[in-house]
C-alpha positions as CSV (number, residue, x, y, z in Angstrom):
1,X,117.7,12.0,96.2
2,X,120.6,11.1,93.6
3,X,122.1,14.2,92.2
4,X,124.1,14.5,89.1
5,X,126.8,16.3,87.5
6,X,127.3,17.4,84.1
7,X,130.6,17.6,82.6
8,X,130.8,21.0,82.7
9,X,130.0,21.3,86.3
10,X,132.7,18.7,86.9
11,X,135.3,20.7,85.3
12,X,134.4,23.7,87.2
13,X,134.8,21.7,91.0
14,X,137.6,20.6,89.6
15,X,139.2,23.9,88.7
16,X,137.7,25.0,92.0
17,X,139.3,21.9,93.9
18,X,142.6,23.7,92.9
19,X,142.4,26.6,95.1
20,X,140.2,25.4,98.2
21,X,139.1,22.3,99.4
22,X,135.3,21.1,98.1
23,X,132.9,19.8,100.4
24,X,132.3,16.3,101.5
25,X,129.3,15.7,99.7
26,X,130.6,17.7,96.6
27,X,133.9,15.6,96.4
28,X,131.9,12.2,96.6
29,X,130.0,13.9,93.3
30,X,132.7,14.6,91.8
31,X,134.5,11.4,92.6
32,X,131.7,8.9,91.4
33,X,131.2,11.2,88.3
34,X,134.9,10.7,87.6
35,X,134.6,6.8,87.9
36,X,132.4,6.7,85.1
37,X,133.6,9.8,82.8
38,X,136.8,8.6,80.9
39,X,136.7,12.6,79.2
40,X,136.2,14.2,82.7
41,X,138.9,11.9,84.3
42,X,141.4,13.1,81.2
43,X,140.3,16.5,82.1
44,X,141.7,15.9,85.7
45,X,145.2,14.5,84.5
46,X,145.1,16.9,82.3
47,X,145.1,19.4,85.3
48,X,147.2,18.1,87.1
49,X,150.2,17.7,84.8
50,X,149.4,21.2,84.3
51,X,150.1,21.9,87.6
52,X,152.9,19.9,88.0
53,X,154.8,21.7,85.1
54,X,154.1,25.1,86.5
55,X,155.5,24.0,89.4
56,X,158.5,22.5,88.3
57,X,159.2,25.7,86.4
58,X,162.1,27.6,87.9
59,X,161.1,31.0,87.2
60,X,163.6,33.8,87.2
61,X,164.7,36.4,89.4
62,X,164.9,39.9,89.3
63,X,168.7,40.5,90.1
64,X,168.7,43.2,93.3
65,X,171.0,45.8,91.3
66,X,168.4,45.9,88.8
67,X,165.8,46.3,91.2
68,X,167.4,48.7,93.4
69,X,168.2,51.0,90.1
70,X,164.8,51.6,88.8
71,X,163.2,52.2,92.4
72,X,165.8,55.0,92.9
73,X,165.2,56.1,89.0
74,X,161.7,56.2,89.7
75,X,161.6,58.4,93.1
76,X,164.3,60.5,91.2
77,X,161.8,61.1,88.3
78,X,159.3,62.3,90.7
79,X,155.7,61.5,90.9
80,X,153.9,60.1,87.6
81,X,152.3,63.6,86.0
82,X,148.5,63.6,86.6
83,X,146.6,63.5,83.2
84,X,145.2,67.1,82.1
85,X,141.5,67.6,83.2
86,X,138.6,68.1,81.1
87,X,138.1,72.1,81.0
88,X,134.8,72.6,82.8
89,X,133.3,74.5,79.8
90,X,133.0,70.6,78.4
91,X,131.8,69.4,81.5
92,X,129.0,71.9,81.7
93,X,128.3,72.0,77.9
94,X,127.7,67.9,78.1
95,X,125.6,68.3,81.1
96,X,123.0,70.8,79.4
97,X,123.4,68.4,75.9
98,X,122.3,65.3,77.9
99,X,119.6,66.8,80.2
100,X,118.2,68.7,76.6
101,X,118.1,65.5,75.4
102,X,116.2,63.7,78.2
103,X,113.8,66.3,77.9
104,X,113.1,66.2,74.3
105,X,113.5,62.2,74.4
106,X,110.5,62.1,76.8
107,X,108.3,64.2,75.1
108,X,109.0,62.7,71.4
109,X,108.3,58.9,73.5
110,X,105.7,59.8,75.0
111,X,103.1,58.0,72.8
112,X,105.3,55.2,71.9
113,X,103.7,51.9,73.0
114,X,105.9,48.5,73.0
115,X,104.0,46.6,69.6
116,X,105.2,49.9,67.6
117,X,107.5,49.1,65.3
118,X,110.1,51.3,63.5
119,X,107.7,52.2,60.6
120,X,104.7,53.4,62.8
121,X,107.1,55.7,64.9
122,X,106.3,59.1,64.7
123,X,109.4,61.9,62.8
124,X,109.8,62.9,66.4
125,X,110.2,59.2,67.8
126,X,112.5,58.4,64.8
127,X,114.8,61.7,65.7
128,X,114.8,60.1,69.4
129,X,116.3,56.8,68.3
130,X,118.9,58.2,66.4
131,X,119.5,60.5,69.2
132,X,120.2,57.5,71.6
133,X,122.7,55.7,69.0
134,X,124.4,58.8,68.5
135,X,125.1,59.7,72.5
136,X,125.7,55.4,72.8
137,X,128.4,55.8,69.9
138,X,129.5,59.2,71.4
139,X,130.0,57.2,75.1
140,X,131.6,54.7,73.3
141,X,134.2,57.2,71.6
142,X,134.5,59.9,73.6
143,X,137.4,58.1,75.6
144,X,139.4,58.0,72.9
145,X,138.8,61.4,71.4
146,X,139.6,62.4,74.9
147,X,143.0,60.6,75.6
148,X,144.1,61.7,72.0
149,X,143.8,65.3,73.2
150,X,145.2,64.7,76.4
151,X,148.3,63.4,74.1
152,X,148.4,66.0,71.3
153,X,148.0,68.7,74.2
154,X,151.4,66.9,76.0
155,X,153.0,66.7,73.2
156,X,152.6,70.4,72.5
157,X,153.8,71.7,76.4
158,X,156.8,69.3,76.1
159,X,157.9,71.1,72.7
């Protein structure tokens, strides 16, 4: 049984060949695909002048004075201030909103069969897809709107 690589899957053992060592049977796959692929062989020189640069690259150091100073500013600073909490009032009120909603989502779907389509929904069923955008786009936003009043509600202690 002959098998053979695509391209892609070349490029990925290849890639992979970086950071451990393939196989025996996968590096003769990847060796005879290499004989015959000029674009995949490219791919590998490509790689490995990659690699060599990188490697050659004298990165910098962090000088020890520097180093030294911001560890000692940071202990002096004390620990990093813990964001504010979400009062529980929102907690609890988002916990009766989205059980409310199951609810009423289950009862509205209840008669919804797969080959329904938007038209033949039901007010109810309509009201229920809306419903689910609007808690999807709420999920989605409700970070932000929450980190903004974390901010605006620093912002105003600090003053």
């Amino acid at each position: 049984m002959t098998t053979t690589l695509s391209c892609r899957d070349v490029e990925r053992l290849i890639i992979a060949s970086e950071d451990r060592e393939l196989s025996m049977g996968k590096r003769h796959l990847l060796e005879d695909h290499l004989r015959g692929c000029g674009r995949c062989k490219d791919f590998a020189a490509d790689r490995t002048i990659i690699r060599e640069e990188i490697a050659a690259v004298r990165w910098p150091t962090l000088p020890d004075t520097l180093d030294r100073r911001t560890r000692r500013m940071l202990l002096e600073s004390g620990p990093a201030p813990r964001p504010a909490a979400v009062p529980a009032w929102v907690l609890v009120a988002m916990a009766v909103i989205a059980i409310g909603t199951a609810l009423w989502l289950a009862v509205s779907l209840a008669d919804v069969t797969p080959d329904m389509t938007l038209a033949d929904l039901p007010v109810a069923g309509l009201a229920a897809i809306f419903i689910i955008i609007q808690n999807a786009l709420m999920l989605l936003f409700a970070p932000i709107v929450l980190r903004t009043f974390r901010a605006r509600r620093g912002a105003s202690e600090s003053t």
